[in-house]
C-alpha positions in Angstrom: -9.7 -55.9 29.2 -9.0 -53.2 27.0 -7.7 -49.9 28.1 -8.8 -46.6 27.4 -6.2 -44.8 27.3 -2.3 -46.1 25.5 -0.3 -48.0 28.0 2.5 -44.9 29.2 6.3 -46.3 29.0 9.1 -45.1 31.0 12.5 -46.5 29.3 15.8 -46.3 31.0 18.7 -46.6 28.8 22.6 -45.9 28.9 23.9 -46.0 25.4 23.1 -46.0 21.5 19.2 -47.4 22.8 18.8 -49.5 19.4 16.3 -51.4 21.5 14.6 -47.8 22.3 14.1 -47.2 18.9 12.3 -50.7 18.3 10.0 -49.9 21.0 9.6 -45.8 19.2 9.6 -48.2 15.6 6.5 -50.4 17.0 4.6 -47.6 18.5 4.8 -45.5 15.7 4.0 -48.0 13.1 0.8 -48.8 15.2 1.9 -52.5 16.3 2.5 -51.7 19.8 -0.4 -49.3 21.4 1.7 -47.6 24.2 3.0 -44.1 24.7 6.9 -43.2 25.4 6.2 -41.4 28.2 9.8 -40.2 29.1 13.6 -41.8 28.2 16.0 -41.4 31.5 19.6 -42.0 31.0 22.7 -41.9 33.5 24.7 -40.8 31.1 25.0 -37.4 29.4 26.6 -38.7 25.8 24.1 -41.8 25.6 22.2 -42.1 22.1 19.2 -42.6 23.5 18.4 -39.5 24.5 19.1 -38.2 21.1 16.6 -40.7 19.9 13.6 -39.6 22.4 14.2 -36.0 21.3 14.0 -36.6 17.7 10.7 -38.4 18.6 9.4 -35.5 20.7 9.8 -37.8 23.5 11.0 -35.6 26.7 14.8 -37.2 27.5 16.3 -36.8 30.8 19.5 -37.5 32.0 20.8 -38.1 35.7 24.1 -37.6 37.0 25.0 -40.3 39.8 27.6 -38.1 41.1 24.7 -35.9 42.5 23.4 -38.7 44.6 24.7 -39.9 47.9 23.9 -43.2 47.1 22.5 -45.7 44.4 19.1 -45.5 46.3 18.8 -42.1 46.7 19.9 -41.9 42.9 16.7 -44.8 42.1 14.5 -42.9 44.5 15.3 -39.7 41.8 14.4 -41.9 39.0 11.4 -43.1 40.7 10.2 -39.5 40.6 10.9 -38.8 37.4 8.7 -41.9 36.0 5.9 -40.5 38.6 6.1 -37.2 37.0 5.4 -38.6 33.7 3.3 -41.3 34.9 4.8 -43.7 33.3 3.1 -47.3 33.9 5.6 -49.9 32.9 9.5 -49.0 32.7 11.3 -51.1 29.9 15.1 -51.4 30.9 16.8 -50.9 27.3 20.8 -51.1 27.7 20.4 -49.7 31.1 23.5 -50.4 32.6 22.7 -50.1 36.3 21.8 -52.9 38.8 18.5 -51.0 40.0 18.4 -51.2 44.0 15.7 -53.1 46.1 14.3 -49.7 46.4 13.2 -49.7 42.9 12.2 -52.6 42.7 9.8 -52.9 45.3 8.2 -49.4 44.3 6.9 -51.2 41.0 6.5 -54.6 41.6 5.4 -56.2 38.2 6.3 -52.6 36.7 9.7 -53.6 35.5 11.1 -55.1 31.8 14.5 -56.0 30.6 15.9 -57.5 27.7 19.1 -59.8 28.1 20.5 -61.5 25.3 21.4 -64.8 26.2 18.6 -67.3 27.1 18.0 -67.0 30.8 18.8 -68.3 33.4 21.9 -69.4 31.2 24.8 -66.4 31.2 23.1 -63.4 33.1 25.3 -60.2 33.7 27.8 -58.6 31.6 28.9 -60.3 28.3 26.4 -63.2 28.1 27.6 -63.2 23.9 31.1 -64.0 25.5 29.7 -66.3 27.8 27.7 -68.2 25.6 30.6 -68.9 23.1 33.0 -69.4 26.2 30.9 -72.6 26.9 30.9 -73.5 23.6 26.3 -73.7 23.6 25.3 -74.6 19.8 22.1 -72.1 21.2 22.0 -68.6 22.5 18.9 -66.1 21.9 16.9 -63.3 23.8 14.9 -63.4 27.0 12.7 -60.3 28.0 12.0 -60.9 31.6 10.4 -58.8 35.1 12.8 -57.8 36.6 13.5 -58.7 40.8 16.0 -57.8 43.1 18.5 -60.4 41.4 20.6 -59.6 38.6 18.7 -61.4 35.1 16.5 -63.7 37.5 12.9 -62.6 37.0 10.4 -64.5 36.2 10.5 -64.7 31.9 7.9 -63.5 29.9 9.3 -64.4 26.5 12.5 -65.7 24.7 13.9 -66.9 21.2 16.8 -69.1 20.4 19.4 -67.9 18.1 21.9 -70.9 16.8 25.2 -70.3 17.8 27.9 -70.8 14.1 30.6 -72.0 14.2 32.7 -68.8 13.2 31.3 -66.6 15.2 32.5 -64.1 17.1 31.2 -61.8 20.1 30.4 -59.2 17.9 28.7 -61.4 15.3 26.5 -63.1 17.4 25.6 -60.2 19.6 24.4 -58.7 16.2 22.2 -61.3 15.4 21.1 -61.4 18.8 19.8 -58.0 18.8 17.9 -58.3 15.5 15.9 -60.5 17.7 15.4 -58.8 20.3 14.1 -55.3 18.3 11.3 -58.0 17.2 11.2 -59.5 21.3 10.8 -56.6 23.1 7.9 -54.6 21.4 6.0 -58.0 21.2 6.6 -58.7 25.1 5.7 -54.9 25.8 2.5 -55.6 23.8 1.4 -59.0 25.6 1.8 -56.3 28.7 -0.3 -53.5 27.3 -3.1 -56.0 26.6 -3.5 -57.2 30.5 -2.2 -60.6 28.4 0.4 -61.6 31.2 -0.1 -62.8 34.3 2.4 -64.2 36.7 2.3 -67.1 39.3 5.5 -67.3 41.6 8.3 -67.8 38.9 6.2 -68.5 35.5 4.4 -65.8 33.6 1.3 -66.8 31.6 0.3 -65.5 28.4 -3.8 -65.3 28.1 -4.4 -66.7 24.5 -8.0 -64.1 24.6 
């Protein structure tokens, strides 16, 4: 069903937020029909927010020092997407586990990008991982996110081969060439009412 007004995005980022700007890229180019609504980040020096200003996208950043606890810190967050009314918030680099308390407040609400091809190598370092185990195959998953950490139910991946020479750093950077090209597309499929989940599979509506 189409919508009548642009799909409103709330991204939460805590570095250089490459994956940001694909989302800004697709939007602005007129491939992805969604508005950045607001960019939150928990840290003052992240990229990021330099990237949502440029774009005249308001940038907030959140000190979790103020907060008595990672809740009370999500339930701040939480306001802050309210306030903007943002409809689906797009984890981009956010390096936070978000609390059951997030969450549950947007079930279904939730993105993140990972690149390894999940359920293989979630958490920290899944490049490292990947060539650890010596997989011939690594790639990209964009998933909903759930209280685990990288075990939501996938809405969309793509295998990267795994060379011989490579290194952490050269296959994350091939890695995220793919996902700048993942994310927007997943984000889209969303926009369009295209997705629909059952338990742990997500469906893409072909019309």
């Amino acid at each position: 069903m189409a919508r009548s007004e642009p799909l409103r995005i709330g991204v939460l980022a805590s570095g250089r937020g490459s994956n940001l700007q694909a989302i800004i890229d697709a939007i602005e180019s007129g491939k992805l029909d969604a508005r950045l609504a607001v960019v939150v980040s928990d840290r003052a020096d992240a990229q990021a927010l330099e990237r949502a200003q440029k774009h005249g996208t308001d940038a907030v950043f959140m000190d979790p020092k103020k907060y008595p606890s990672r809740e009370a810190f999500d339930q701040a967050v939480l306001g802050v997407l309210s306030e903007h009314r943002a409809e689906l918030a797009c984890l981009a680099g956010y390096m936070r586990v978000l609390s059951s308390t997030f969450v549950r407040a947007l079930p279904g609400q939730i993105m993140n990008i990972h690149p390894a091809l999940l359920p293989s190598f979630p958490g920290l370092h899944a490049q490292r991982q990947a060539l650890e185990h010596g997989v011939k195959v690594s790639g990209a998953t964009v998933h909903f996110v759930n209280e685990g950490v990288d075990t939501g139910p996938i809405i969309c991946q793509v295998a990267v081969p795994v060379r011989e020479d490579d290194t952490e750093e050269t296959l994350a950077a091939r890695i995220l060439e793919q996902e700048h090209q993942l994310y927007p597309r997943a984000i889209r499929l969303y926009a369009e009412g295209r997705l629909e989940v059952r338990g742990r599979r997500v469906y893409v509506n072909e019309t």
